[in-house]
C-alpha positions in Angstrom: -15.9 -3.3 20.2 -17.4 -6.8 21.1 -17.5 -7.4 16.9 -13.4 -7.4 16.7 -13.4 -10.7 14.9 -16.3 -8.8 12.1 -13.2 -6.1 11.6 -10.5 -8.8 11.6 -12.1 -11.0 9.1 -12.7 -7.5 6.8 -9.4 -6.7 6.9 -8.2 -10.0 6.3 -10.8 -10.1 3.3 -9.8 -6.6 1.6 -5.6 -7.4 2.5 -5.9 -10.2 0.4 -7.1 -8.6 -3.0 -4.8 -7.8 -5.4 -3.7 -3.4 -5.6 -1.3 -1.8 -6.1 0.1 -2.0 -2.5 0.6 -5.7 -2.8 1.8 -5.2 -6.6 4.6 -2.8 -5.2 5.6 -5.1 -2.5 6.1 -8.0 -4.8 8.0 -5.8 -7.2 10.2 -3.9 -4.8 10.7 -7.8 -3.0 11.9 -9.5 -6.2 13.8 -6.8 -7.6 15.9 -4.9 -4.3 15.8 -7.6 -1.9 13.8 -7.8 1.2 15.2 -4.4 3.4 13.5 -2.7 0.6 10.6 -4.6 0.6 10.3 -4.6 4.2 11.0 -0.6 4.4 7.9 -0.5 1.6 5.8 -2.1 4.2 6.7 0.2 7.1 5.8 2.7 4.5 2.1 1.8 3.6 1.6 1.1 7.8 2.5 5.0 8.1 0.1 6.1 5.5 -2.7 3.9 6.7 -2.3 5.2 10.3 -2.5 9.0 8.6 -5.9 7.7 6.9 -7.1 6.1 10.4 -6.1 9.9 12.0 -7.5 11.2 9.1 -11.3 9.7 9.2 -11.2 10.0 13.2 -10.8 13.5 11.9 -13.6 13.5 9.2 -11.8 14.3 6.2 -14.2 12.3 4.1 -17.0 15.0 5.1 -14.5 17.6 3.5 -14.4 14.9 -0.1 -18.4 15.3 0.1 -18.4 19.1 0.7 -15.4 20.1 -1.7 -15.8 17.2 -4.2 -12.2 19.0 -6.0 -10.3 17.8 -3.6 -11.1 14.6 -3.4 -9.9 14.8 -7.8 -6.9 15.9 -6.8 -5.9 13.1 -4.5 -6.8 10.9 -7.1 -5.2 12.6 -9.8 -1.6 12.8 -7.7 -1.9 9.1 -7.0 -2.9 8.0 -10.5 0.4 10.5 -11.3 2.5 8.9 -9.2 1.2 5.0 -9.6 1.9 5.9 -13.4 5.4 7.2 -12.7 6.0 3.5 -10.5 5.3 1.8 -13.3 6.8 3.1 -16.3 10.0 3.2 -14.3 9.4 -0.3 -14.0 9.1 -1.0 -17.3 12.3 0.8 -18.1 14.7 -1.1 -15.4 17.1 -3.5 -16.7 17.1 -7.2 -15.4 16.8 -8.0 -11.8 20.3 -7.0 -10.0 22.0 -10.1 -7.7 21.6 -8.5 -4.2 22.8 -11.2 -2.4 26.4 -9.5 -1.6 25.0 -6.1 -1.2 26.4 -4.7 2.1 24.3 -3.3 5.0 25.0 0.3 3.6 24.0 -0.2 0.4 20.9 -2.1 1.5 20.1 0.7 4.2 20.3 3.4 1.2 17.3 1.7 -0.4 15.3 2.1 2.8 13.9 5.5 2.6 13.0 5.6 -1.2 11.3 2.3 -0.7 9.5 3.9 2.5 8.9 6.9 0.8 7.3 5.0 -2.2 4.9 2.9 -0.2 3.8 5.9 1.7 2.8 8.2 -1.4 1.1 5.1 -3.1 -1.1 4.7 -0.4 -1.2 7.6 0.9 -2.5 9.4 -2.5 -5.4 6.9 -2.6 -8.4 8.2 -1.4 -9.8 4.9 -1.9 -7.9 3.9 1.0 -9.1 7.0 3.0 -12.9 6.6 1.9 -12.5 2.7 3.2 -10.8 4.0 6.7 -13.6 6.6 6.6 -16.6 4.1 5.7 -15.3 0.8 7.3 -14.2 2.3 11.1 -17.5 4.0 11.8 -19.4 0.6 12.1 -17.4 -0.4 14.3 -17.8 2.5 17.0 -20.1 2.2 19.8 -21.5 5.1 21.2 -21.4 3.3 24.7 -18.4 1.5 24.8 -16.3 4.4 26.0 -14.4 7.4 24.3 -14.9 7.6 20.7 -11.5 8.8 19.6 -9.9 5.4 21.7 -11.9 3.5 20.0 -10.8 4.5 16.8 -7.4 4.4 17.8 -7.7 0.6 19.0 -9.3 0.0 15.8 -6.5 1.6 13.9 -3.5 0.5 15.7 -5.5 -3.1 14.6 -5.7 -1.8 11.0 -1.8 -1.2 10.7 -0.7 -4.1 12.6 -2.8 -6.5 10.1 -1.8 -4.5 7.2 1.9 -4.7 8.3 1.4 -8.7 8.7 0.1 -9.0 5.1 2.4 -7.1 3.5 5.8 -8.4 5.0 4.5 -11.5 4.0 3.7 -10.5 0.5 7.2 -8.7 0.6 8.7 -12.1 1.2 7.2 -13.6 -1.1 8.8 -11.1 -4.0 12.1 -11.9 -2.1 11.4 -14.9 -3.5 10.4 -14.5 -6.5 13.0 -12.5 -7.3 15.6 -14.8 -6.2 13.8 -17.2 -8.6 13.8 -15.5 -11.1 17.4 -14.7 -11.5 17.4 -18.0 -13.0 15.9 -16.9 -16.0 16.4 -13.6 -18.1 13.2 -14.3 -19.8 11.3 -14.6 -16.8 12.6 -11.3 -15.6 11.4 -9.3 -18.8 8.2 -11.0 -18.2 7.8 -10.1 -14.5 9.4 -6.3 -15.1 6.3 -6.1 -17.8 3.2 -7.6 -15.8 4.4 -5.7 -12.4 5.0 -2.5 -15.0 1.5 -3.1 -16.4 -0.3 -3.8 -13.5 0.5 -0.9 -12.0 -0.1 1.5 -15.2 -3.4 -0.3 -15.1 -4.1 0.9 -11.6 -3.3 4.3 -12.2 -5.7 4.4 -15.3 -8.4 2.7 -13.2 -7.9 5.2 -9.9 -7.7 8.4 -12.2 -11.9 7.1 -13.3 -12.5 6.6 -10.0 -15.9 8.6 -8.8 -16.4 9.8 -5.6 -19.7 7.3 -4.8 
């Protein structure tokens, strides 16, 4: 464990390229306000700590030994990331959400937590980087094997969770930007919609390496 700051700075590396978790947070930010963006967030930290359990528990061997399963996690997510974005290229123009109540708002919560849970959580991208990532970390050595990976983990969400509140902020405000201008609104419903489509196409071609 005396290489945390190697893990950090690989975190911090892979949190910053653009997916489809950040993609959804922006989207969900600009267009239901920041609870829902926020409750995304809390979403995507749940399904990375299943995927930390998950390679602690050598799933990843089960990918290699019954390659099908490892298709159909990819086909369900590349289902469901294509289901995200054509409703996104359906919605109408961004709603005003500065008067909605605290009921309304709290509504939004579990869809939106659902939502960032299944996208992540039907990546196996995400599982085969928990799996490959987390095992170079462990020392033999440095004391139980299964606290280690929960350190490690409980590290992995909390970064996670810092990245994408801010990213969900930063929809917030883009969103509230982008009432401004209707045009702007079609454009951002058709990029976010796009983007996302494109990561479904791209996860369904995935190969297991």
């Amino acid at each position: 464990m005396a290489e945390l700051w190697l893990f950090l700075m690989a975190l911090v590396v892979v949190y910053l390229l653009p997916g489809p978790d950040m993609i959804l947070l922006l989207q969900t930010g600009a267009r239901q306000g920041k609870g829902a963006a926020l409750a995304t967030a809390v979403g995507l930290g749940i399904a990375r700590g299943c995927h930390v359990a998950l390679a602690a528990l050598g799933l990843s061997a089960l990918f290699k030994t019954a390659p099908w399963t490892f298709d159909v996690v990819r086909l369900a997510g590349a289902a469901y990331l294509l289901w995200i974005g054509f409703q996104c290229l359906r919605t109408s123009l961004l709603p005003s959400f500065e008067g909605a109540g605290v009921e309304a708002g709290r509504r939004q919560w579990h869809p939106a937590i659902r939502r960032g849970l299944l996208t992540n959580l039907l990546n196996p991208k995400a599982l085969l980087f928990c799996s490959v990532l987390l095992p170079q970390f462990i020392d033999p050595q440095g004391g139980p094997v299964l606290g280690q990976f929960a350190t490690l983990g409980v590290v992995l969400v909390s970064v996670g969770l810092l990245f994408d509140s801010a990213y969900a902020l930063v929809g917030v405000a883009l969103g509230r930007w982008l009432q401004r201008s209707p045009s702007a609104q079609r454009l951002q419903q058709w990029l976010f919609g796009s983007l996302l489509i494109g990561f479904a196409v791209r996860l369904g071609f995935v190969q297991q390496s």
